[in-house]
One Martini backbone bead per residue (centre of mass of N, CA, C, O) as a GRO file, in nm:
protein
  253
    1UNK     BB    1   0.086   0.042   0.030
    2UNK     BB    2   0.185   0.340  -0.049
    3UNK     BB    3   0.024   0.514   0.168
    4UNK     BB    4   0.276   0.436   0.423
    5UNK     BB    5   0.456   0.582   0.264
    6UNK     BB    6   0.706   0.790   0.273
    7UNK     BB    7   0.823   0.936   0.003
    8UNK     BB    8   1.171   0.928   0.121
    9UNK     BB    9   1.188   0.615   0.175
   10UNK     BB   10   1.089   0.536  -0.091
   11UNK     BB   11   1.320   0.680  -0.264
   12UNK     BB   12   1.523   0.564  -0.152
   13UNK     BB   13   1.472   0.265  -0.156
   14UNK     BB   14   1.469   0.268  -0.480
   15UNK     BB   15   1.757   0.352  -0.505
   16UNK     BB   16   1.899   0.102  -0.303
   17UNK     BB   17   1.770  -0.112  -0.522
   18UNK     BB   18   1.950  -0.024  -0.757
   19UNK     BB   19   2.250   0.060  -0.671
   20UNK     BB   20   2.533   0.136  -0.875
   21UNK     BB   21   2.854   0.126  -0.907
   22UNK     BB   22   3.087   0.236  -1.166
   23UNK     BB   23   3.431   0.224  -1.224
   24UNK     BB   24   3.419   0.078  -1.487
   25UNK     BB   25   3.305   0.142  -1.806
   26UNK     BB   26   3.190  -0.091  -2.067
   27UNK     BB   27   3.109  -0.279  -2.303
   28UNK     BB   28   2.862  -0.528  -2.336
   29UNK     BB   29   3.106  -0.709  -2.527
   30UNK     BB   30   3.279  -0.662  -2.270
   31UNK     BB   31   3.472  -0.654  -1.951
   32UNK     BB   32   3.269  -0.511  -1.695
   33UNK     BB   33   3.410  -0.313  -1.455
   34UNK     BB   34   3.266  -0.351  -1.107
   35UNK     BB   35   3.141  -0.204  -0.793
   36UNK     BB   36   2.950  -0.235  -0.493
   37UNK     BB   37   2.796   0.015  -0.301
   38UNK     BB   38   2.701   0.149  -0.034
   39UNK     BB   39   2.457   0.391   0.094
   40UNK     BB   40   2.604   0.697   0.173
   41UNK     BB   41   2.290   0.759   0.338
   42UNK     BB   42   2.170   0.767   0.681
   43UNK     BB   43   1.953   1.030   0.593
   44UNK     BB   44   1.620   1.143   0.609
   45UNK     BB   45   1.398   1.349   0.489
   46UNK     BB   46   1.024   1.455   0.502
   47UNK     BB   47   0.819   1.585   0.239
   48UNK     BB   48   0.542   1.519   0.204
   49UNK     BB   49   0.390   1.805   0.314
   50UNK     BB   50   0.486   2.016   0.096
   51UNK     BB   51   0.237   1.948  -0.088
   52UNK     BB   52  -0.001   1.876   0.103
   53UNK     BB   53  -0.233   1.718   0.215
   54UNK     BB   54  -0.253   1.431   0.360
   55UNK     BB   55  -0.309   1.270   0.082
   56UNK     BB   56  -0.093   1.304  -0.159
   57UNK     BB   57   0.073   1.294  -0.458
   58UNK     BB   58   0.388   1.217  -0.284
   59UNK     BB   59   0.266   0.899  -0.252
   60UNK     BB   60   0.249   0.823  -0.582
   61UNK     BB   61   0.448   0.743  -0.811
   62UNK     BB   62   0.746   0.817  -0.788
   63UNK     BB   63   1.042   0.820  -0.972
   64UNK     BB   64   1.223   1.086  -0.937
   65UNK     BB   65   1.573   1.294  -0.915
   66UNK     BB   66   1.728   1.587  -0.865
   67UNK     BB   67   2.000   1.788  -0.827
   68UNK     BB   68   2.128   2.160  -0.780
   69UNK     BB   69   2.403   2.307  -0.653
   70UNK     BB   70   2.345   2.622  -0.743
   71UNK     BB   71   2.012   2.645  -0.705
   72UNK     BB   72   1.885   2.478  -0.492
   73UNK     BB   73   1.728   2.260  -0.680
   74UNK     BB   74   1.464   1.978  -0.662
   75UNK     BB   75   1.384   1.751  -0.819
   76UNK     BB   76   1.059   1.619  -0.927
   77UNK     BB   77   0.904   1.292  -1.002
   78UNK     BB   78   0.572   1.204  -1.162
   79UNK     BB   79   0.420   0.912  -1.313
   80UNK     BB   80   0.128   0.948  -1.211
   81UNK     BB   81  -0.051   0.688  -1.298
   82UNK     BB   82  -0.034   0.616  -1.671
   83UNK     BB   83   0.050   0.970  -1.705
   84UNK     BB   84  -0.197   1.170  -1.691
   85UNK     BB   85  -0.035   1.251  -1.386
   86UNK     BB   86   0.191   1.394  -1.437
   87UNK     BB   87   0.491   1.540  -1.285
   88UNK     BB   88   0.668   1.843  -1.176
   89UNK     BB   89   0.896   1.972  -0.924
   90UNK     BB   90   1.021   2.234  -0.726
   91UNK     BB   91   1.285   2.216  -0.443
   92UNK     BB   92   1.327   2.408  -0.147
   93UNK     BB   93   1.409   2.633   0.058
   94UNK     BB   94   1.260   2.812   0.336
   95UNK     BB   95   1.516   2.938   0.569
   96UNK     BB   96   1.411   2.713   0.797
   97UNK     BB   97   1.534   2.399   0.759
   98UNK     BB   98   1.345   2.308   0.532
   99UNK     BB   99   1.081   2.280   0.301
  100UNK     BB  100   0.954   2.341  -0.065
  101UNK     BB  101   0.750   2.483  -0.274
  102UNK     BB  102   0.810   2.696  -0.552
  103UNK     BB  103   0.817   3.061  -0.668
  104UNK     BB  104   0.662   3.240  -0.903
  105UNK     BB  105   0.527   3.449  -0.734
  106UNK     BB  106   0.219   3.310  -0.826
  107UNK     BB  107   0.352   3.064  -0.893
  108UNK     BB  108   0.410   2.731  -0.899
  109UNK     BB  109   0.653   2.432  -0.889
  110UNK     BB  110   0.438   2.305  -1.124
  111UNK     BB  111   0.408   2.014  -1.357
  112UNK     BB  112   0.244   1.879  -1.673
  113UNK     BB  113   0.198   1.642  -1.896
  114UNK     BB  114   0.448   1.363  -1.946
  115UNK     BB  115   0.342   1.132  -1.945
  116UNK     BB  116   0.583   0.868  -1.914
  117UNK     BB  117   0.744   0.982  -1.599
  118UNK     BB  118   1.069   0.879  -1.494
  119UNK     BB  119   1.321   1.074  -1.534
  120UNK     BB  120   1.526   1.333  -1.498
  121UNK     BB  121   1.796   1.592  -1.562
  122UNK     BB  122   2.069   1.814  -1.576
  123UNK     BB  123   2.314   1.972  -1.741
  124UNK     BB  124   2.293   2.260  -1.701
  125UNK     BB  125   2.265   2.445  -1.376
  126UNK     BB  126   2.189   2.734  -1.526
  127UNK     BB  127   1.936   2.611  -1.703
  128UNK     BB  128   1.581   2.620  -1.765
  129UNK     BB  129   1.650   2.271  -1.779
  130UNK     BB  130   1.504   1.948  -1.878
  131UNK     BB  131   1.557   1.619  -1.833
  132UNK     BB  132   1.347   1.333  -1.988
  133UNK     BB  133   1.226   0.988  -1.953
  134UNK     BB  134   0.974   0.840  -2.155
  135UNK     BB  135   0.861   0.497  -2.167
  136UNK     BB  136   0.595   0.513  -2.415
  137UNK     BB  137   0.811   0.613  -2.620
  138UNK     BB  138   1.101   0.624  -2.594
  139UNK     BB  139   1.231   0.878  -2.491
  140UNK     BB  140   1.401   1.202  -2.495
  141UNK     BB  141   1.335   1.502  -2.316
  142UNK     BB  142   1.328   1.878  -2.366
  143UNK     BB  143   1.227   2.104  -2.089
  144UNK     BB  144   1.098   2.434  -2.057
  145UNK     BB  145   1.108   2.608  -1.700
  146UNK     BB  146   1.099   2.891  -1.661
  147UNK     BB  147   0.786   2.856  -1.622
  148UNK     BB  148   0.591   2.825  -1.363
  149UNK     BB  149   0.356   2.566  -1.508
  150UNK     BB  150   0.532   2.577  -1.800
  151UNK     BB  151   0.566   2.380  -2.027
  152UNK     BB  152   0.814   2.314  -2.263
  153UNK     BB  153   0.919   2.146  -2.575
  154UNK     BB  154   1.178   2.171  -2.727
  155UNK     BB  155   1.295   1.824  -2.750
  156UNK     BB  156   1.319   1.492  -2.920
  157UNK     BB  157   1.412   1.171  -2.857
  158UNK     BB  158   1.445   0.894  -3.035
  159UNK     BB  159   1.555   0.526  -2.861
  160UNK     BB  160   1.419   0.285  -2.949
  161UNK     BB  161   1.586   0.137  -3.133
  162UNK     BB  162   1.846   0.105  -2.890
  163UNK     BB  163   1.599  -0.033  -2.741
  164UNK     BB  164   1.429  -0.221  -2.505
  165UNK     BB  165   1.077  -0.354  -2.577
  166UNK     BB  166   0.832  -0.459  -2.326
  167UNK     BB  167   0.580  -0.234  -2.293
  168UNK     BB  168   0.670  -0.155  -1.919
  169UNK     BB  169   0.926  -0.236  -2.008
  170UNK     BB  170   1.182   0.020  -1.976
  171UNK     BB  171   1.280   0.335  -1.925
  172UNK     BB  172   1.378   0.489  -1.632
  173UNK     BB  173   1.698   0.626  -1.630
  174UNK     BB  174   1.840   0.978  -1.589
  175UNK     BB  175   2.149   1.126  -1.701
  176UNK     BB  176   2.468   1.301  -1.656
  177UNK     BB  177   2.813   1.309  -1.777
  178UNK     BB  178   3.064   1.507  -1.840
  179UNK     BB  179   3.338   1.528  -2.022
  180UNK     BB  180   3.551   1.553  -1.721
  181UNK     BB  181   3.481   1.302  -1.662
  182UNK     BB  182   3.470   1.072  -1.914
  183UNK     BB  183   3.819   1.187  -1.894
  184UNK     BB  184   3.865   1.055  -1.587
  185UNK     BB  185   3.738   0.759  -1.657
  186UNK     BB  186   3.805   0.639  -1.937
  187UNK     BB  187   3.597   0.664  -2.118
  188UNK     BB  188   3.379   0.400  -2.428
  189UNK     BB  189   3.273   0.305  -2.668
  190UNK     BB  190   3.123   0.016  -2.800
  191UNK     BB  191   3.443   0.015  -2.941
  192UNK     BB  192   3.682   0.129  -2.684
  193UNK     BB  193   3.674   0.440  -2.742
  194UNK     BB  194   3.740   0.708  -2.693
  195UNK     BB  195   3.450   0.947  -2.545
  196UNK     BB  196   3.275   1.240  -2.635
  197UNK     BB  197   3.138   1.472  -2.708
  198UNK     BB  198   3.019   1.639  -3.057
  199UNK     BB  199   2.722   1.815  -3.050
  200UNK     BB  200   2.725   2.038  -2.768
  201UNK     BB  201   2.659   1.905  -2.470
  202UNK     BB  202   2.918   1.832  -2.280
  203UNK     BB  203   2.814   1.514  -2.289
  204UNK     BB  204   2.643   1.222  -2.210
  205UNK     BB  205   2.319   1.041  -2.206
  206UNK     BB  206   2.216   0.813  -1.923
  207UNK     BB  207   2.031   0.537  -1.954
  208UNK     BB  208   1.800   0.284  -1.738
  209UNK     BB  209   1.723  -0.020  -1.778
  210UNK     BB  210   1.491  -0.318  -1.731
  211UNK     BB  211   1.567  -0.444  -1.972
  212UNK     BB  212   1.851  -0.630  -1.823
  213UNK     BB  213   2.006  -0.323  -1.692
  214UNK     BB  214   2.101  -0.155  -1.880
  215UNK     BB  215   2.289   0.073  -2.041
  216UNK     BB  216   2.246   0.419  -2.227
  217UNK     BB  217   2.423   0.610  -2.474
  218UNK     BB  218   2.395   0.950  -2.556
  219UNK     BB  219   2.436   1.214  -2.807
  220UNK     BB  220   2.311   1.546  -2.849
  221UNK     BB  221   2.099   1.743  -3.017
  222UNK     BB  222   1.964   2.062  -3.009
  223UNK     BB  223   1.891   2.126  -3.304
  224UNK     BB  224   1.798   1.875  -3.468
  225UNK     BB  225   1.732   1.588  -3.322
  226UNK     BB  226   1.989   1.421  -3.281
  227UNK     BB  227   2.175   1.121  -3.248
  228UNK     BB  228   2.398   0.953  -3.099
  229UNK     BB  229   2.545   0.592  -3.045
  230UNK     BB  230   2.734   0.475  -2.799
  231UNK     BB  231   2.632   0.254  -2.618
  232UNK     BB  232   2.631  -0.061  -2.432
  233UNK     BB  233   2.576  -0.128  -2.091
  234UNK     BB  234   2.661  -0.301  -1.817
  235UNK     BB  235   2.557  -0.495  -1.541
  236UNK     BB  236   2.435  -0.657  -1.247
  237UNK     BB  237   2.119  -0.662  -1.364
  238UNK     BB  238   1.804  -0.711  -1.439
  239UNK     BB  239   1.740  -0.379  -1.320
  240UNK     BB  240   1.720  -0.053  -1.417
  241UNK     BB  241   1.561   0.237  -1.260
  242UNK     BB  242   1.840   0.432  -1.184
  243UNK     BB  243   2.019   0.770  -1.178
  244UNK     BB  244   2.362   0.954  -1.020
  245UNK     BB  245   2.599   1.169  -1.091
  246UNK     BB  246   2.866   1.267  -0.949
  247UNK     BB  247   3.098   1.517  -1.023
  248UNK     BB  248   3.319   1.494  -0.792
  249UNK     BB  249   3.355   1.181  -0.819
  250UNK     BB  250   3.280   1.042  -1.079
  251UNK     BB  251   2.983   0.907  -1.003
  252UNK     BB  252   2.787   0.604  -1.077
  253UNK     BB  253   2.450   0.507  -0.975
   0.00000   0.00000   0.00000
């Protein structure tokens, strides 16, 4: 019964039930070592309450986070369930040690409308802008948040050819990794290549799917909506669920 837990808990929980830490990352079809991280925080805030009455939205469904450290900005999203109550939230600070729903003006800072809304990320953490990973599309989506409650679909990229499908088993988890981790880190792309972007995103998007718990990653242009297909890459699962890159230790969880 989702609605019997605090929404940080069950969202730990779904981490820690993914987390996979992966020191060396190579193709799927080379000989892939990682090792296995317990997850490194012991304590968790419930932020439950700062929805609304509950139970409120963030008791069901929720698929995704990311945080922002330049804006103080944890992005959160939610699923559905089924898609068509898709949201996206933007949560910060309240200045006296604890946290809301962002406001610009009279607007809340919560979007709707995003189809099968499994993860969120963002690039650039000065730009008003985020990727969603959607699953009943395969698709990755960015989109301008600038205006909060108005969300705008900047572009799409169909990733379904290079991802297994079936069904409801899709595509679950998004994030970036930039090009100055990816040469830090030794990353090589499907054929074994040392690989940066060479699009213009200054970095990589990692997808984390369920059939196989495979990983795939993508060069993407924000010009014209094409895209490099960097590689496909193991993990010790057969379900990957979500992603999440530290930048300062270069590691991906």
């Amino acid at each position: 019964n989702p609605g019997k837990y605090p929404v940080m808990k069950r969202f730990i929980n779904l981490i820690t039930l993914i987390t996979v830490l992966v020191s060396t990352i190579g193709p799927a079809s080379a000989h892939t070592q990682y090792r296995e991280s317990p997850w490194p925080f012991g304590e968790a805030v419930n932020l439950t309450s700062i929805e609304g009455p509950e139970p409120n939205e963030f008791y069901q469904d929720l698929s995704g986070a990311a945080w922002n450290p330049v804006t103080g900005v944890l992005w959160l999203c939610r699923n559905g369930p089924g898609g068509s109550n898709s949201k996206l939230w933007a949560v910060v600070s309240n200045g006296t040690g604890g946290f809301e729903i962002a406001y610009q003006g009279a607007d809340r800072g919560e979007w709707t409308g995003f189809n099968d809304f499994e993860g969120v990320t963002q690039a650039d953490y000065s730009e008003p802008v985020v990727y969603a990973i959607i699953e009943d599309t395969e698709a990755i989506r960015e989109y301008d948040v600038s205006v909060y409650g108005t969300q705008v679909l900047n572009m799409s990229w169909d990733i379904s050819s290079y991802i297994p499908t079936s069904g409801g088993s899709g595509a679950e988890g998004i994030t970036f990794v930039p090009d100055a981790s990816l040469i830090e880190s030794g990353f090589v792309d499907g054929t074994g290549q040392p690989r940066v972007s060479v699009n213009g995103m200054g970095g990589l998007i990692f997808v984390a799917h369920q059939n196989g718990g495979n990983i795939y990653v993508f060069d993407l242009n924000r010009n014209n909506g094409t895209l490099d297909f960097i590689g496909e890459y193991s993990t010790s699962y057969n379900e990957s669920a979500g992603l999440e890159f530290d930048r300062i230790s270069h590691r991906l969880y």
